[in-house]
N, CA, C and O atoms as CSV, one atom per row, in Angstrom:
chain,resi,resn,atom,element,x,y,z
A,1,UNK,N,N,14.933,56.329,28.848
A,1,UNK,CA,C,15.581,55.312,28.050
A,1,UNK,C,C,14.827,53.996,28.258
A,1,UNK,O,O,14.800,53.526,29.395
A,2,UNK,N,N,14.186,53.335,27.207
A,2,UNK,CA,C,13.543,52.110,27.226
A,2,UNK,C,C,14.260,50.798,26.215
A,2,UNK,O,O,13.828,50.297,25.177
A,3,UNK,N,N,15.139,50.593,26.765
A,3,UNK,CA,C,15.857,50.077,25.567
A,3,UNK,C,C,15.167,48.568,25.421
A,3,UNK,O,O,15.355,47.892,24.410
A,4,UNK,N,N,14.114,47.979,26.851
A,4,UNK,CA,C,13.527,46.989,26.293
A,4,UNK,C,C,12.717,46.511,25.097
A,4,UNK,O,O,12.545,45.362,24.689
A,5,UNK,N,N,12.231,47.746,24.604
A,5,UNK,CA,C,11.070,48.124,23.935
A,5,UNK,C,C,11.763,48.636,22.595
A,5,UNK,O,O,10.970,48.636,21.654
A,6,UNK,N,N,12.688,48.950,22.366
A,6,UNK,CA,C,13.908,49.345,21.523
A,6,UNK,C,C,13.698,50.961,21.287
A,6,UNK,O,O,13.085,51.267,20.264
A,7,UNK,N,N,13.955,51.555,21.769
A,7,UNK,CA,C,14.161,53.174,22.036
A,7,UNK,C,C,15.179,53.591,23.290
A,7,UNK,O,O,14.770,53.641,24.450
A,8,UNK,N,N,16.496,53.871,22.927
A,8,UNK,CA,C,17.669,54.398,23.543
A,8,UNK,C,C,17.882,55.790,22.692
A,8,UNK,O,O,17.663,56.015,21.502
A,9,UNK,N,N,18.261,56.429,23.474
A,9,UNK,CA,C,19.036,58.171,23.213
A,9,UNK,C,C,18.205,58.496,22.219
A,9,UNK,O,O,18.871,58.784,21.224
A,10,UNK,N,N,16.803,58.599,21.989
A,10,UNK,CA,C,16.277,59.516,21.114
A,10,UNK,C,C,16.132,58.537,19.678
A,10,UNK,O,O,15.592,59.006,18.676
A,11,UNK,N,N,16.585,57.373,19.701
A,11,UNK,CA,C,16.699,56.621,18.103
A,11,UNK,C,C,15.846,55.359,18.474
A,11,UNK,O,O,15.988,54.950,19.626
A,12,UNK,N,N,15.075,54.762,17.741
A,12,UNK,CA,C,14.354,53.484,17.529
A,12,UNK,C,C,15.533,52.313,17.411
A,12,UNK,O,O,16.299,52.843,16.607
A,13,UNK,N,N,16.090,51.080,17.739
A,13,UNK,CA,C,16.671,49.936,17.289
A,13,UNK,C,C,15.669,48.860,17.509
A,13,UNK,O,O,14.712,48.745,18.274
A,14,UNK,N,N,16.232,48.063,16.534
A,14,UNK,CA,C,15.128,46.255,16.491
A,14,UNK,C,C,15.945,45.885,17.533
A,14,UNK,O,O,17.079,46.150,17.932
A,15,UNK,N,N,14.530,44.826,18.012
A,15,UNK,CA,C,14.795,44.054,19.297
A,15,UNK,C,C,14.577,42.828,18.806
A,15,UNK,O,O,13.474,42.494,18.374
A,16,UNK,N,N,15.731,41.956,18.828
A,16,UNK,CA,C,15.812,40.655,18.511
A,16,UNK,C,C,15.082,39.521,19.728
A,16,UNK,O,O,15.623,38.863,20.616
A,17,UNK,N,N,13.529,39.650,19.279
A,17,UNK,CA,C,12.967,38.718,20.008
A,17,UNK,C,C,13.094,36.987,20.163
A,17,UNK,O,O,12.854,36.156,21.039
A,18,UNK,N,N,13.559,36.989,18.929
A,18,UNK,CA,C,14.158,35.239,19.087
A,18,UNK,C,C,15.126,34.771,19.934
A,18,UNK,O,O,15.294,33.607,20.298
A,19,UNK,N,N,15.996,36.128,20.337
A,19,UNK,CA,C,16.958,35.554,20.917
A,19,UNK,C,C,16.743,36.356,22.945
A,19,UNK,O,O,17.283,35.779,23.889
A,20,UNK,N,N,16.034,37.451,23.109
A,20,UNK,CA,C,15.657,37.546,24.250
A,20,UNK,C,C,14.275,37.201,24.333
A,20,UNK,O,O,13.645,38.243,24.512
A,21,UNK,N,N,13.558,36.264,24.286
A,21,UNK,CA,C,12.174,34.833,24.903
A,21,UNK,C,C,12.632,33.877,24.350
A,21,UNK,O,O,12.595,33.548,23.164
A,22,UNK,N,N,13.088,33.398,25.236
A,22,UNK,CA,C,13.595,31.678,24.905
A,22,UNK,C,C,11.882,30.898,25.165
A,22,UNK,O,O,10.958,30.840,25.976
A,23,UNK,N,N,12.393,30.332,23.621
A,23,UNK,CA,C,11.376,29.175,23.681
A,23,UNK,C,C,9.792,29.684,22.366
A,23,UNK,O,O,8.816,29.022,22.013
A,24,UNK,N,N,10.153,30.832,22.074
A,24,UNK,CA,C,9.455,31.460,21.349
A,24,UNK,C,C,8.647,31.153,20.062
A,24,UNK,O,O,7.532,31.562,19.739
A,25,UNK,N,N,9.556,30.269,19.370
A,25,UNK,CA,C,8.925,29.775,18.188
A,25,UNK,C,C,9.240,27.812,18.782
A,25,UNK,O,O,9.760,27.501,19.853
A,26,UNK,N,N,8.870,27.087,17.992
A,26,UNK,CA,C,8.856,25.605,18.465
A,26,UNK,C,C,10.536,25.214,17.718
A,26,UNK,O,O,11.549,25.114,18.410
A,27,UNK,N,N,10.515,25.045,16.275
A,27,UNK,CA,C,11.481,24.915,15.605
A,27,UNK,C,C,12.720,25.793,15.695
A,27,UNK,O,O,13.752,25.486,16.291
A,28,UNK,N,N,12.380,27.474,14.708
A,28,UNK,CA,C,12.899,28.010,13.968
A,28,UNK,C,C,12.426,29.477,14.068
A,28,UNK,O,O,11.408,29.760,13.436
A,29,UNK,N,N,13.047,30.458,14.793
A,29,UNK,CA,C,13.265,31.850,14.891
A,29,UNK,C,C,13.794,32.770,13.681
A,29,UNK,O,O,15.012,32.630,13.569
A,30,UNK,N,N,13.273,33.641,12.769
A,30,UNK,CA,C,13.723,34.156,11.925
A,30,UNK,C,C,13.674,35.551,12.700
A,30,UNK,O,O,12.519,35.586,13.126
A,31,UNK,N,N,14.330,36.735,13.112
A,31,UNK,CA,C,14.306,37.797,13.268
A,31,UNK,C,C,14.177,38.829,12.003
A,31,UNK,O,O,14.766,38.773,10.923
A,32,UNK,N,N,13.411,39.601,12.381
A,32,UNK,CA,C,13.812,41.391,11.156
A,32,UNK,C,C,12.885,42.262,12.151
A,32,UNK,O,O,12.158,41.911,13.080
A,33,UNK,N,N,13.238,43.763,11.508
A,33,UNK,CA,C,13.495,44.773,11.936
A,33,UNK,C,C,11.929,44.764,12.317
A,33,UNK,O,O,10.991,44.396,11.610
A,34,UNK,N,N,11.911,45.196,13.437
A,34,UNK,CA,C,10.057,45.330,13.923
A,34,UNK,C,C,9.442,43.783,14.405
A,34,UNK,O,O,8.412,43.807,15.079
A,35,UNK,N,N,9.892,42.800,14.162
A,35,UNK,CA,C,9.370,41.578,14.473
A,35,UNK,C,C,10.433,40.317,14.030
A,35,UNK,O,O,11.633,40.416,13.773
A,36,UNK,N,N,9.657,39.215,14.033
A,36,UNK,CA,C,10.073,38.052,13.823
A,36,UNK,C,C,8.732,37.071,13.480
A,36,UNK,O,O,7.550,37.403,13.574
A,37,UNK,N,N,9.246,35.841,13.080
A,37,UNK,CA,C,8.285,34.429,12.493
A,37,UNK,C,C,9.073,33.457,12.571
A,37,UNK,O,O,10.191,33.256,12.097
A,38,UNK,N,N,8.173,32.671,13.419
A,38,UNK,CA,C,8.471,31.283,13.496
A,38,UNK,C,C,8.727,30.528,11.919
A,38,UNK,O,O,8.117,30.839,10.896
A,39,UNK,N,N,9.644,29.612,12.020
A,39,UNK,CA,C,9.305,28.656,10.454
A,39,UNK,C,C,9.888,27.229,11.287
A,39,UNK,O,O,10.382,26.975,12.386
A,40,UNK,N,N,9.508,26.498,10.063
A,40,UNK,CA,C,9.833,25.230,10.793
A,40,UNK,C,C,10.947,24.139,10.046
A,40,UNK,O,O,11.715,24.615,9.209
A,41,UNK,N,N,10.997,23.092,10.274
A,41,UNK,CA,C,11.991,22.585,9.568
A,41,UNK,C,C,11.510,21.639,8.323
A,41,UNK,O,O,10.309,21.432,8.148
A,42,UNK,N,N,12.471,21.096,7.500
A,42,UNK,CA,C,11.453,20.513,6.394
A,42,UNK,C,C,10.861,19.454,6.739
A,42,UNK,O,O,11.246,18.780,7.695
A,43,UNK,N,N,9.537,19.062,5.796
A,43,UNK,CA,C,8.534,17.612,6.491
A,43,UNK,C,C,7.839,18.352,7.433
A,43,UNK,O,O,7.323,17.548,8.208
A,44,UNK,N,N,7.488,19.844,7.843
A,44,UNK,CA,C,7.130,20.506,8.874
A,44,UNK,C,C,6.924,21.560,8.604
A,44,UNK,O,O,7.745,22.433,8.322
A,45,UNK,N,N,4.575,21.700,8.703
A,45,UNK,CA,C,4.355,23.238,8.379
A,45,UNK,C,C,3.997,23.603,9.502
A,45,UNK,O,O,3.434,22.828,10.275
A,46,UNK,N,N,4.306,25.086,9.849
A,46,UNK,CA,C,3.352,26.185,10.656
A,46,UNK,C,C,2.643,25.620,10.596
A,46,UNK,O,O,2.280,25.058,9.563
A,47,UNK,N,N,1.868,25.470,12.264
A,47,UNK,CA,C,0.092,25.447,12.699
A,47,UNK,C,C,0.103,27.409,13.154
A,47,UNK,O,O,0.939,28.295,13.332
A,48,UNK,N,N,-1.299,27.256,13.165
A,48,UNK,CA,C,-2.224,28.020,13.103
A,48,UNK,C,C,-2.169,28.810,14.137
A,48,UNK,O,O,-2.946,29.764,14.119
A,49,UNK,N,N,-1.340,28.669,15.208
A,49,UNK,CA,C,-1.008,29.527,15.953
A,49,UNK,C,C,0.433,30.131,15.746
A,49,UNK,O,O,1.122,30.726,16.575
A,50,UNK,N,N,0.651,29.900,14.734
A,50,UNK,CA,C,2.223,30.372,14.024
A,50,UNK,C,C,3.657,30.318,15.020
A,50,UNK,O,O,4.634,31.064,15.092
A,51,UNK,N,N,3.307,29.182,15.669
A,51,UNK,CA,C,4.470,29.204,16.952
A,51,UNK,C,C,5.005,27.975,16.845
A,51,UNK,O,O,6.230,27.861,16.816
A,52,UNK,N,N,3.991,26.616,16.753
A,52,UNK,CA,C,4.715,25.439,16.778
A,52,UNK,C,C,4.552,24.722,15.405
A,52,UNK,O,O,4.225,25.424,14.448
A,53,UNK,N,N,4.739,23.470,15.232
A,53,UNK,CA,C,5.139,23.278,13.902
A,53,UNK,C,C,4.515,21.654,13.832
A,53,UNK,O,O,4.801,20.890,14.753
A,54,UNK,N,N,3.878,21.306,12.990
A,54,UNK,CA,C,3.003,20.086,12.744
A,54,UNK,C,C,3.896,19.096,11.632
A,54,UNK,O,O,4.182,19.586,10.540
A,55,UNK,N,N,4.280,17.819,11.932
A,55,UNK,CA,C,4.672,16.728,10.850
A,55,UNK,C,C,4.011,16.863,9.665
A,55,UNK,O,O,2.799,16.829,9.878
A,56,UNK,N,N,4.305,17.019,8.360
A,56,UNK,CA,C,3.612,16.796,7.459
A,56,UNK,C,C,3.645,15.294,6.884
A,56,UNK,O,O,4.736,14.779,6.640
A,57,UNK,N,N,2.189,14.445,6.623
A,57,UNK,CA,C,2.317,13.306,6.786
A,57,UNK,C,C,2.271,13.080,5.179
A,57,UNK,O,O,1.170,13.010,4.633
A,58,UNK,N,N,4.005,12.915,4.080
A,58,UNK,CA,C,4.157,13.260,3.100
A,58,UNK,C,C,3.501,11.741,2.163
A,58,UNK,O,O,3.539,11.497,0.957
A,59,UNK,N,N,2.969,10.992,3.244
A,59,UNK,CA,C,2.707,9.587,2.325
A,59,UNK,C,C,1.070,10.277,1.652
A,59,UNK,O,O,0.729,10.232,0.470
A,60,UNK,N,N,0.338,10.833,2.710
A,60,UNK,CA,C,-1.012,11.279,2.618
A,60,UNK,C,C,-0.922,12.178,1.570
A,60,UNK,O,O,-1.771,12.044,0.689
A,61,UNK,N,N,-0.164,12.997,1.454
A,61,UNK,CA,C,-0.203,14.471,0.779
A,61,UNK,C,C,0.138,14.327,-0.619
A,61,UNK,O,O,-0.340,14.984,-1.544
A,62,UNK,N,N,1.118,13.292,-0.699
A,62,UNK,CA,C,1.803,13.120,-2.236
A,62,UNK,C,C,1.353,11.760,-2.447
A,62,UNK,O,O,2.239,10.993,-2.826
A,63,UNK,N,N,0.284,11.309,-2.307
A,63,UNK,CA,C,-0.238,9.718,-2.786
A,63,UNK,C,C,-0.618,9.821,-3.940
A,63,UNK,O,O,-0.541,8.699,-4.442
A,64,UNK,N,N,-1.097,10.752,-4.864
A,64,UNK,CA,C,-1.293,10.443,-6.117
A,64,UNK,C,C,0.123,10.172,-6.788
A,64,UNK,O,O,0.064,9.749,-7.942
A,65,UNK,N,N,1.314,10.341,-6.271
A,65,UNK,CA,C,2.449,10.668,-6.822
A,65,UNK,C,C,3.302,9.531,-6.636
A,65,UNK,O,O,4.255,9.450,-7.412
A,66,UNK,N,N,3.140,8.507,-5.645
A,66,UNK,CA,C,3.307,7.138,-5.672
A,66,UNK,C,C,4.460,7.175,-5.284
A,66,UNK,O,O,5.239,6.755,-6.140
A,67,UNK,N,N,5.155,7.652,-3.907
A,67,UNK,CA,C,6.468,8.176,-3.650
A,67,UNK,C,C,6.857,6.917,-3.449
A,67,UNK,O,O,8.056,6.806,-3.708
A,68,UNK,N,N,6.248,5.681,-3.015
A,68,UNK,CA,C,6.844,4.852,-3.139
A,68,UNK,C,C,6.135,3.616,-3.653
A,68,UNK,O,O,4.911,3.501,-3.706
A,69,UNK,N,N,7.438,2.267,-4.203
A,69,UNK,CA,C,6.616,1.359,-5.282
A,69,UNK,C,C,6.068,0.611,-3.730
A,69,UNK,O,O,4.858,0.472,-3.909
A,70,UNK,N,N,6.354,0.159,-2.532
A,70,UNK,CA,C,5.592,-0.840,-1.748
A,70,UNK,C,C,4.643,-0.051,-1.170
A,70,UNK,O,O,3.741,0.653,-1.626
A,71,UNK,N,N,5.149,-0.393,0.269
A,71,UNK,CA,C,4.716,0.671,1.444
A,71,UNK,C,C,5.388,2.135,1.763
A,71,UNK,O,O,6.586,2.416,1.739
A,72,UNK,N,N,4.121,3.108,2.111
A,72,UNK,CA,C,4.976,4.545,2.112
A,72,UNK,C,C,4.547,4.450,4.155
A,72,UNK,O,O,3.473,4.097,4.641
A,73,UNK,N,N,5.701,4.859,4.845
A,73,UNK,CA,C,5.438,4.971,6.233
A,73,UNK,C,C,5.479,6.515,6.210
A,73,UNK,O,O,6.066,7.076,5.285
A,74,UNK,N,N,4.963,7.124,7.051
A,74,UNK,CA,C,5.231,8.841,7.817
A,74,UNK,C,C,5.990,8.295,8.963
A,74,UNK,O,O,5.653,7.419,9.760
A,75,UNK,N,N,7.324,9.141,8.874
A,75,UNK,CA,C,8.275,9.210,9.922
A,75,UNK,C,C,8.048,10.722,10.375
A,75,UNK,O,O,7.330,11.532,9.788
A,76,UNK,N,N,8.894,10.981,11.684
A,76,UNK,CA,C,8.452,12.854,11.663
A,76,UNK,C,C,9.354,13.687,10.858
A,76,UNK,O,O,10.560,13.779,11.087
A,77,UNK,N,N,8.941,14.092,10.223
A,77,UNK,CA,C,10.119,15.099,9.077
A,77,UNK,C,C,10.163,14.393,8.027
A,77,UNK,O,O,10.757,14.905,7.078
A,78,UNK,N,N,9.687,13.288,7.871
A,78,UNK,CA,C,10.131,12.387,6.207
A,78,UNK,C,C,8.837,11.216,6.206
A,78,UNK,O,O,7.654,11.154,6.540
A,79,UNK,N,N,9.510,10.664,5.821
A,79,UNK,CA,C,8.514,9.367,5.006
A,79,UNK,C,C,9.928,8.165,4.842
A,79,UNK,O,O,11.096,8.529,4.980
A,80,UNK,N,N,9.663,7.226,4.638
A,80,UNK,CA,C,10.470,5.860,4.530
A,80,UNK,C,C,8.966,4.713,3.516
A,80,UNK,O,O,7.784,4.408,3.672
A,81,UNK,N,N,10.069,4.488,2.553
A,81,UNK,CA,C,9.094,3.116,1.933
A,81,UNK,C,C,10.051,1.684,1.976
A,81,UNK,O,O,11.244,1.474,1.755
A,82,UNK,N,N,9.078,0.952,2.314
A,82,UNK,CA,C,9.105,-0.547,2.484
A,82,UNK,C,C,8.370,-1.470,1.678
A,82,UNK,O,O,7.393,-0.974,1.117
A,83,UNK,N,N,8.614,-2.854,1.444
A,83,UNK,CA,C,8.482,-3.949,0.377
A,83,UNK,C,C,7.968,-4.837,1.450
A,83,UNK,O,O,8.311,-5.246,2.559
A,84,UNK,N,N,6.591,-4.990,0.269
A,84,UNK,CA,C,6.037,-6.306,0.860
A,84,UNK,C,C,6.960,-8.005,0.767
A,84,UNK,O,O,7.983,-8.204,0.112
A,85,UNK,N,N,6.319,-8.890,1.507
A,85,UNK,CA,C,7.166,-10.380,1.167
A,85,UNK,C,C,7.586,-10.415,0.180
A,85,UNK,O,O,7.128,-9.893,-0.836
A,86,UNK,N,N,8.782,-11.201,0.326
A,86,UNK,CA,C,9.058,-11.550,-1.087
A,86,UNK,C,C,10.026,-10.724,-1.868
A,86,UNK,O,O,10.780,-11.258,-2.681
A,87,UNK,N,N,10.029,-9.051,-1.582
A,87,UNK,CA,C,10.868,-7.751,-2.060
A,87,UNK,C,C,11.594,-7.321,-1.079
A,87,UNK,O,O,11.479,-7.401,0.143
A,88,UNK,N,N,12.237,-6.927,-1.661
A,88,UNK,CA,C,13.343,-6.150,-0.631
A,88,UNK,C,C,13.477,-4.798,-1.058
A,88,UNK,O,O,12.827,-4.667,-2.095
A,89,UNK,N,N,14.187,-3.429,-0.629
A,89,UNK,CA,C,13.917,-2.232,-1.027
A,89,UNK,C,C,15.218,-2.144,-2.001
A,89,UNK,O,O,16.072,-2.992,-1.741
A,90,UNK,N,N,15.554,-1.153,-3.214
A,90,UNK,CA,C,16.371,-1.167,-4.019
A,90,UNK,C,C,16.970,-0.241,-3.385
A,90,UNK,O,O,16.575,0.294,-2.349
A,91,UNK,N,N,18.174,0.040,-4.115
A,91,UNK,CA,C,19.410,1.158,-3.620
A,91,UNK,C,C,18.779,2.641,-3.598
A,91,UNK,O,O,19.343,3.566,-3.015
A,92,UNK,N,N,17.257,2.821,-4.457
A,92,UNK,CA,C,16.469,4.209,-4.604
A,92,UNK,C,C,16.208,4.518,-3.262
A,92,UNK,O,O,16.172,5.683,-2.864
A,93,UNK,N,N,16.027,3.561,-2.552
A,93,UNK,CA,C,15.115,3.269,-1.959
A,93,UNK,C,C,13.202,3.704,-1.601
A,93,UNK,O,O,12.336,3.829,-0.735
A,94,UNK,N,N,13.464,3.760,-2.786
A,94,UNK,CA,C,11.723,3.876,-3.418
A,94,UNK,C,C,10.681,2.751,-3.778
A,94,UNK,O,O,9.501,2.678,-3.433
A,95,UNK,N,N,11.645,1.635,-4.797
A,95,UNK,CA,C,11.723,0.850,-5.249
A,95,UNK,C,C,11.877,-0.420,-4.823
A,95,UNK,O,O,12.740,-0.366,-3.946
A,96,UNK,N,N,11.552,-1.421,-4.948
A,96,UNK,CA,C,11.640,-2.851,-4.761
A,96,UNK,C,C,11.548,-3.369,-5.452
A,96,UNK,O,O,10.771,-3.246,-6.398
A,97,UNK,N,N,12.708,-4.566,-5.142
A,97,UNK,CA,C,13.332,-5.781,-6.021
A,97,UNK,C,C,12.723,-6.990,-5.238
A,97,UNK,O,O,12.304,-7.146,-4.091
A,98,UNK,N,N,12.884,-7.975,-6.624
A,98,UNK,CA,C,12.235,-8.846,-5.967
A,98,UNK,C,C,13.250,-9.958,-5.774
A,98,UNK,O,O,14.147,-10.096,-6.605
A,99,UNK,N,N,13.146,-10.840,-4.611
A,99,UNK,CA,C,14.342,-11.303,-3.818
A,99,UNK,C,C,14.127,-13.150,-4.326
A,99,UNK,O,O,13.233,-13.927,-3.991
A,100,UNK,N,N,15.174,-13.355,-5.113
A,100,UNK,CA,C,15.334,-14.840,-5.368
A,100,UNK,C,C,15.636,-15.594,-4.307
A,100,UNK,O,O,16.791,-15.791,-3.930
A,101,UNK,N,N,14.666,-16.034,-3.794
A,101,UNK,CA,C,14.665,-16.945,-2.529
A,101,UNK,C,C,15.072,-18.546,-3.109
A,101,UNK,O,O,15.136,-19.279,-2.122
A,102,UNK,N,N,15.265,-19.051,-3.943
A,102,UNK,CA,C,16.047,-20.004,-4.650
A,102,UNK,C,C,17.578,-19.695,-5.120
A,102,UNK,O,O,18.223,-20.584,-5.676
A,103,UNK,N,N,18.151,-18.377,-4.874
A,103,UNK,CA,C,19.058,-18.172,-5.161
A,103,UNK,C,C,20.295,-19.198,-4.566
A,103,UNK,O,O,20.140,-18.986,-3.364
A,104,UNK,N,N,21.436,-20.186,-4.652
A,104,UNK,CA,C,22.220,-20.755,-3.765
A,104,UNK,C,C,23.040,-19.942,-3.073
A,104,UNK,O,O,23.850,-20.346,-2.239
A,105,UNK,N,N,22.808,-18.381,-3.491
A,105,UNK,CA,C,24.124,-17.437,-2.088
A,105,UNK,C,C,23.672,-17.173,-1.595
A,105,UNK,O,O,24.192,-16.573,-0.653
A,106,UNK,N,N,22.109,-17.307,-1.636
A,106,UNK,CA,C,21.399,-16.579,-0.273
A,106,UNK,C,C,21.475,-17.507,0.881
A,106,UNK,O,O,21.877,-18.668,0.816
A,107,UNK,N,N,21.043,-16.878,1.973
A,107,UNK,CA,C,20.807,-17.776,3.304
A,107,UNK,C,C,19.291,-17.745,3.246
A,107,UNK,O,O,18.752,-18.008,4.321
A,108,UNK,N,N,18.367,-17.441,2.076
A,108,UNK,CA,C,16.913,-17.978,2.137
A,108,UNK,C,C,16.776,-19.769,1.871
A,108,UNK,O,O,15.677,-20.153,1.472
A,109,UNK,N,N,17.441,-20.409,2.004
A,109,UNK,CA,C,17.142,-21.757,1.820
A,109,UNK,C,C,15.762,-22.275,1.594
A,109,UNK,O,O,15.739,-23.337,2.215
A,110,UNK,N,N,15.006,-22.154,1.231
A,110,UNK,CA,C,13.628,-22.277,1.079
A,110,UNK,C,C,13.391,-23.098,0.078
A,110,UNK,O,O,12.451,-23.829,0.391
A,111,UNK,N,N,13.784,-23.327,-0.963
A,111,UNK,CA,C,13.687,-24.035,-2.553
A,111,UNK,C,C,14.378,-25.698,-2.121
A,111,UNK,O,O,15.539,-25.662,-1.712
A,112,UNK,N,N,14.056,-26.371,-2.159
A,112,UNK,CA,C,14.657,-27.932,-2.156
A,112,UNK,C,C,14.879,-28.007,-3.619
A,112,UNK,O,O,15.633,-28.968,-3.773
A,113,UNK,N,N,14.570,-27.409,-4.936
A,113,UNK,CA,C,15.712,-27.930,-5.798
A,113,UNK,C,C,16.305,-26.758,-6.215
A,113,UNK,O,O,15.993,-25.702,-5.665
A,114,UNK,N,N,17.359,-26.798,-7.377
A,114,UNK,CA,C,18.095,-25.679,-7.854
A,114,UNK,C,C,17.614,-24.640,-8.500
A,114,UNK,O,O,18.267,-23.650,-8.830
A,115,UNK,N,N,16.468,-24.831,-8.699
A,115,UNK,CA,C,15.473,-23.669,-9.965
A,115,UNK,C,C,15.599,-21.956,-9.310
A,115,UNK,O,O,15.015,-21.350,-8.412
A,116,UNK,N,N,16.351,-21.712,-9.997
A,116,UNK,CA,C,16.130,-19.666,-9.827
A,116,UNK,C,C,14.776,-19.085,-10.501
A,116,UNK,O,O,14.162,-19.379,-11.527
A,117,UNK,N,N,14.621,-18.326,-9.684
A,117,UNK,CA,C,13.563,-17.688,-10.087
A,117,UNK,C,C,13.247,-17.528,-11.642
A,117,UNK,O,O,12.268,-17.960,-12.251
A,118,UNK,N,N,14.347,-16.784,-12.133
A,118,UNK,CA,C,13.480,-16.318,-13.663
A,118,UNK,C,C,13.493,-17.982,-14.361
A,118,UNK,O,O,12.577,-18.164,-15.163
A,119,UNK,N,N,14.487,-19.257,-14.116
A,119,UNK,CA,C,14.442,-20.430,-14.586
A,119,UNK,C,C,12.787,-20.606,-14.478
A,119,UNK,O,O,12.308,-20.910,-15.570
A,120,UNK,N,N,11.725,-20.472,-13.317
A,120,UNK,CA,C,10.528,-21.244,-12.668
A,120,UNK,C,C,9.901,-19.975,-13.741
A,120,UNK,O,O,9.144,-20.434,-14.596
A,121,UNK,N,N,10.071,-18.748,-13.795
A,121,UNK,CA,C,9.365,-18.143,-14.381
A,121,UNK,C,C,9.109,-18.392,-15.741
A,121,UNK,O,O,7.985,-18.302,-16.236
A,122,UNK,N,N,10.461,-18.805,-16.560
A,122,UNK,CA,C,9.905,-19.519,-17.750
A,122,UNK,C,C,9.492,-20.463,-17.555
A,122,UNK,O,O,8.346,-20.175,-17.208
A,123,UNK,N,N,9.549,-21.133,-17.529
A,123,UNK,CA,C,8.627,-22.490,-17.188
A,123,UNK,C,C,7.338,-22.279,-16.972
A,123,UNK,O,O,6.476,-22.408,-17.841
A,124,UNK,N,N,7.143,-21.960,-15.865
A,124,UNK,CA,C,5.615,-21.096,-16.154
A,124,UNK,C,C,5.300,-20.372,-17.306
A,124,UNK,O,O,4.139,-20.399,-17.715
A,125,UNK,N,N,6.042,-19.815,-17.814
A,125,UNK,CA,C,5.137,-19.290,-18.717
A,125,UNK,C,C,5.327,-20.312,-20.377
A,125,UNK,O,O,4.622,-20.178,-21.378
A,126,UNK,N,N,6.117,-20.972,-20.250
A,126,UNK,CA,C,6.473,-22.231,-21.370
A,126,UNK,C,C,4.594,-22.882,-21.125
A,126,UNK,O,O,3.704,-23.038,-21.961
A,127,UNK,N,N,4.609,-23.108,-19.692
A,127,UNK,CA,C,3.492,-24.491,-19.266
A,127,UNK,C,C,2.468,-23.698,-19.874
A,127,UNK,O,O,1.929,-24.076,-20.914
A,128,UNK,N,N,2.157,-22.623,-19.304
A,128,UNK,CA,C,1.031,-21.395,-20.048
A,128,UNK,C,C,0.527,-21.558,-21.306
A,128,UNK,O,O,-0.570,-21.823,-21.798
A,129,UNK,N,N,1.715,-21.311,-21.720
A,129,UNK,CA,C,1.604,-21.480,-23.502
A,129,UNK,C,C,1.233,-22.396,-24.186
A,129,UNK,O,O,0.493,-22.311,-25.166
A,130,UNK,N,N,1.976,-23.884,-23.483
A,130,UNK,CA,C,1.245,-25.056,-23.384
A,130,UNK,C,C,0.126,-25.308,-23.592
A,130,UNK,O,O,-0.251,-25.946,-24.575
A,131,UNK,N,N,-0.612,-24.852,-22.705
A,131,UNK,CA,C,-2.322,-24.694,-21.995
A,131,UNK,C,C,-2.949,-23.769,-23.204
A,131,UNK,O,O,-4.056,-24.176,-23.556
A,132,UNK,N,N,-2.585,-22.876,-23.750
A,132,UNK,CA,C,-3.330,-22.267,-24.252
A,132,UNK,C,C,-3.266,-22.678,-26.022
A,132,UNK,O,O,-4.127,-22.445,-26.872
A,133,UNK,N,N,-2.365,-23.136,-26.132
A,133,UNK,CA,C,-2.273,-23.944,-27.708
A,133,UNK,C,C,-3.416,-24.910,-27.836
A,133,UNK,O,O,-4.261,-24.837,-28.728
A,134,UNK,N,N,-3.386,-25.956,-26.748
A,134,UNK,CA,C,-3.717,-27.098,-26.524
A,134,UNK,C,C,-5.065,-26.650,-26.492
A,134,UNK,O,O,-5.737,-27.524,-27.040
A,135,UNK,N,N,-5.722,-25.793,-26.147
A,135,UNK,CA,C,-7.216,-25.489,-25.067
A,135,UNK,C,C,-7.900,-26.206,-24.361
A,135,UNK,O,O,-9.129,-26.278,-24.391
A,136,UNK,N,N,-6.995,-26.938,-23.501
A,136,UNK,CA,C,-7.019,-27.443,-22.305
A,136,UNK,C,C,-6.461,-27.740,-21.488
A,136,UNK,O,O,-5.474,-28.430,-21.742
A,137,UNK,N,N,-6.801,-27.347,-19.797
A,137,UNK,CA,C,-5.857,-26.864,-18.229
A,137,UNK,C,C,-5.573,-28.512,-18.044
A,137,UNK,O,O,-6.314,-29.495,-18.054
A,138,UNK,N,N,-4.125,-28.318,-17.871
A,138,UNK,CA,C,-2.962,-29.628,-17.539
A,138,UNK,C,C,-2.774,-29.173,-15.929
A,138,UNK,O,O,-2.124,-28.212,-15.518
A,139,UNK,N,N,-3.454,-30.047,-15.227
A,139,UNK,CA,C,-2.699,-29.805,-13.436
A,139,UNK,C,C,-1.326,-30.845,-13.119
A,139,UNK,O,O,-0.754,-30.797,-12.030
């Protein structure tokens, strides 16, 4: 009787190696009949020795795909994007908005007069228009 090996009373049974060698796969133990395979968790492929399991660094891999509008970070298992100055990240959080630092509810106090952003933005682009009727730069 070898029942380590899975042969008791004359009959073959599977030997659930995931669960007698602890430590066997890094992640994720799948058992079946005759063997088993490591898998890993998501954000995480099999290396090459099919035991432990490598970060997939999803900013590198999916950059043509622009997973995110600022900055894309590699976390382990995921990715996180972040906004340069000035933006803040939207509720997608993919996305960034851009943060009215003239706003009066913010605590950015930064603006000494009342002008909101899209107010300065026309204006700028009023003065623009200005400039370009005229064909000549007003400082």
């Amino acid at each position: 009787m070898d029942q380590e090996n899975g042969y008791a009373h004359g009959q073959c049974f599977d030997v659930d190696e995931c669960q007698s060698i602890p430590g066997l796969c890094q992640q994720k133990c799948v058992n079946f009949w005759g063997g088993y395979r490591c898998t890993c968790n998501q954000g995480y492929e099999l290396s090459h020795d099919n035991r432990t399991c490598n970060d997939i660094d999803e900013c590198e891999v999916h950059k043509d795909y622009k997973l995110c509008m600022g900055f894309c970070i590699n976390t382990p298992g995921s990715y996180q994007c972040s906004c340069p100055r000035g933006y803040t990240l939207a509720s997608d959080k993919t996305s960034c908005r851009d943060i009215d630092e003239c706003d009066t509810t913010s605590n950015n106090h930064v603006c000494t007069g009342r002008v909101s952003t899209l107010m300065a933005v026309q204006i700028i682009y009023l003065h623009i228009a200005y400039i370009i009727v005229n064909g000549f730069i007003q400082i």
